[in-house]
C-alpha positions as CSV (number, residue, x, y, z in Angstrom):
1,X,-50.7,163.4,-122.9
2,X,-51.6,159.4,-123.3
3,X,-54.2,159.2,-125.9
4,X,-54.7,155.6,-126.4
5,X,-58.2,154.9,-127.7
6,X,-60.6,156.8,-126.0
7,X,-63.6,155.1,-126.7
8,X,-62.3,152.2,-124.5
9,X,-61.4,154.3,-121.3
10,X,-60.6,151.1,-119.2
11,X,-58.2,149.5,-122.4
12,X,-56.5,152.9,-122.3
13,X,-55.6,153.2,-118.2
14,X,-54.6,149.0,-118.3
15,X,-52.2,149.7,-120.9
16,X,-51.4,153.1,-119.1
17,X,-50.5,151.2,-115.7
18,X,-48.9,148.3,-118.0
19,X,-46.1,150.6,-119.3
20,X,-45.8,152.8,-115.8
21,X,-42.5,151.9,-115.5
22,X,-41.3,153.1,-118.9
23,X,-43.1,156.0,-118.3
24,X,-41.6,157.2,-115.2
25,X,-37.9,156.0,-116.2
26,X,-38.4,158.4,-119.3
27,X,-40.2,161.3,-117.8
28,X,-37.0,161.0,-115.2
29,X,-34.4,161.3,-117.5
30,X,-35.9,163.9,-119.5
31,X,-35.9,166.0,-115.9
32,X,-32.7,164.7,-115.1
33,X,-31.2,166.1,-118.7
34,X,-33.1,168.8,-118.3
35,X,-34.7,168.6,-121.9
36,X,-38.1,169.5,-119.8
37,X,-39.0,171.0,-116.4
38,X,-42.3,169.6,-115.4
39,X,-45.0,167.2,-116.5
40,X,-48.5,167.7,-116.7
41,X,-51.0,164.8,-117.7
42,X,-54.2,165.4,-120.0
43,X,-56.2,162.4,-118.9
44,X,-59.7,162.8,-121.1
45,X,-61.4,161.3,-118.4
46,X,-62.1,161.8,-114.7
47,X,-61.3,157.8,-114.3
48,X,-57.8,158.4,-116.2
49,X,-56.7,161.0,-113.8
50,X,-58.0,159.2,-110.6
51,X,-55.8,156.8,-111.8
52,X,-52.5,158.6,-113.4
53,X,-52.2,160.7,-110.4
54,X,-51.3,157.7,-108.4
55,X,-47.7,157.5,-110.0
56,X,-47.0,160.6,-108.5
57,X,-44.6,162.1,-111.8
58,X,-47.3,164.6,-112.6
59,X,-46.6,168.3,-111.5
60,X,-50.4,169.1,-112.6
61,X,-53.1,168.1,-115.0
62,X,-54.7,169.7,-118.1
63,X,-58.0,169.9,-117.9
64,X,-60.8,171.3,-120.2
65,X,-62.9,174.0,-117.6
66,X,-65.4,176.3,-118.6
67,X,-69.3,176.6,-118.0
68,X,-70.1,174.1,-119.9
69,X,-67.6,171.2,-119.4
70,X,-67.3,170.8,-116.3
71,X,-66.5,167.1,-115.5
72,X,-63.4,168.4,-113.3
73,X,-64.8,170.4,-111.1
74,X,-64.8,167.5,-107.6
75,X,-61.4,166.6,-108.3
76,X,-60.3,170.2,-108.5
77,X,-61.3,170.6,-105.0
78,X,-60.3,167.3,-103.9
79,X,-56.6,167.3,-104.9
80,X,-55.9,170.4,-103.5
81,X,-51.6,169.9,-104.1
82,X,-51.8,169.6,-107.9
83,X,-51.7,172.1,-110.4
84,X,-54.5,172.5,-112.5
85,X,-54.3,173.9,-116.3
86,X,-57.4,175.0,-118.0
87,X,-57.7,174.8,-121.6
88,X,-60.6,175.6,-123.7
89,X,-62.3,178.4,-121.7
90,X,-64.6,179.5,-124.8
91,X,-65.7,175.9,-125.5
92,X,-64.1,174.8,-128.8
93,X,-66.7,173.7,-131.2
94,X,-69.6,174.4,-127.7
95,X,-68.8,178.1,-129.0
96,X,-69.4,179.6,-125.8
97,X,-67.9,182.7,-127.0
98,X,-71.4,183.5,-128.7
99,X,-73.5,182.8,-125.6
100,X,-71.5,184.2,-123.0
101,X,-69.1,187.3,-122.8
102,X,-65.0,186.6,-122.9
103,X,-64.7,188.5,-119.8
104,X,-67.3,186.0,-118.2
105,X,-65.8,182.9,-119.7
106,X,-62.0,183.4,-118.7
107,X,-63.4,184.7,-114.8
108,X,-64.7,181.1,-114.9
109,X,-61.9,179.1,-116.0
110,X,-59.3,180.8,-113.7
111,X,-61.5,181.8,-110.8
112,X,-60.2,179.3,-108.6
113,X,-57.1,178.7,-106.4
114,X,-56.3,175.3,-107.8
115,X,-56.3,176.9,-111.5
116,X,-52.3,178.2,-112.1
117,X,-52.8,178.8,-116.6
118,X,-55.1,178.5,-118.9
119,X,-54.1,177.7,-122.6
120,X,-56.2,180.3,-125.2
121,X,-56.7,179.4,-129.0
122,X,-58.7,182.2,-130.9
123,X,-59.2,182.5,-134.6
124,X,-60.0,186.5,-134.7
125,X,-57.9,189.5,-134.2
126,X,-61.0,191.0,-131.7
127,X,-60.8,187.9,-129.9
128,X,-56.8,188.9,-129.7
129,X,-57.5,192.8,-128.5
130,X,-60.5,191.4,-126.1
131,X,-57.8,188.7,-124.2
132,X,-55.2,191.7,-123.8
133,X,-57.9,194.1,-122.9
134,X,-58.6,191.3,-120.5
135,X,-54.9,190.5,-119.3
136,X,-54.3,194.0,-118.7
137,X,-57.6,194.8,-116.5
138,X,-56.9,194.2,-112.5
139,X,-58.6,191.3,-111.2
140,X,-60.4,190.9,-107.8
141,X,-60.3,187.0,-107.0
């Protein structure tokens, strides 16, 4: 992840492309040494990954995907060789969870080819029993 200061998007991806280098020199010796076995980039922005992408060291992106946010959804399709992880499928503070059924809102996040993981948070024990309730149904994608 490169946070920077995201309410200056175009600050944030100068200084982003400034350090590059550094970047992929570390991210290479960390493979090298094995300390980590892939590297996935959570750009905020549709502009940030456009542009991160292009240093070819990512093995996929983290992206927020649900049927709300959905500011993703081109560059899913269009870069069909990365790996895409979805986070947030109920929303965060959006609280989809209490428009919208977690069955519904998980189908959505994953239901596409491009979509490997998605990362869960949930604050209740049912939220817990629905998700493995959910993990353990069989899926028709």
């Amino acid at each position: 992840m490169w946070r920077g200061n995201l309410s200056d998007d175009n600050k944030r991806i100068k200084n982003f492309i400034k350090d590059k280098k550094k970047i992929i020199k570390l991210f290479n010796s960390l493979l090298k040494e094995k300390k980590i076995c892939g590297i996935y980039v959570f750009p905020y922005t549709t502009k940030f990954l456009i542009e991160s992408i292009s240093f070819n060291i990512f093995d996929g992106v983290c992206i927020y995907r649900n049927p709300v946010e959905k500011n993703y959804e081109k560059l899913i399709k269009k870069f069909k060789k990365l790996k895409f992880l979805a986070i947030r499928p109920f929303g965060g503070k959006l609280k989809l969870n209490k428009k919208h059924k977690l069955n519904f809102l998980l189908n959505y996040s994953i239901n596409c080819k491009n979509i490997g993981n998605i990362i869960l948070t949930c604050s209740k024990k049912k939220q817990i029993r629905e998700i493995v309730s959910y993990c353990n149904d069989k899926k028709n994608f």
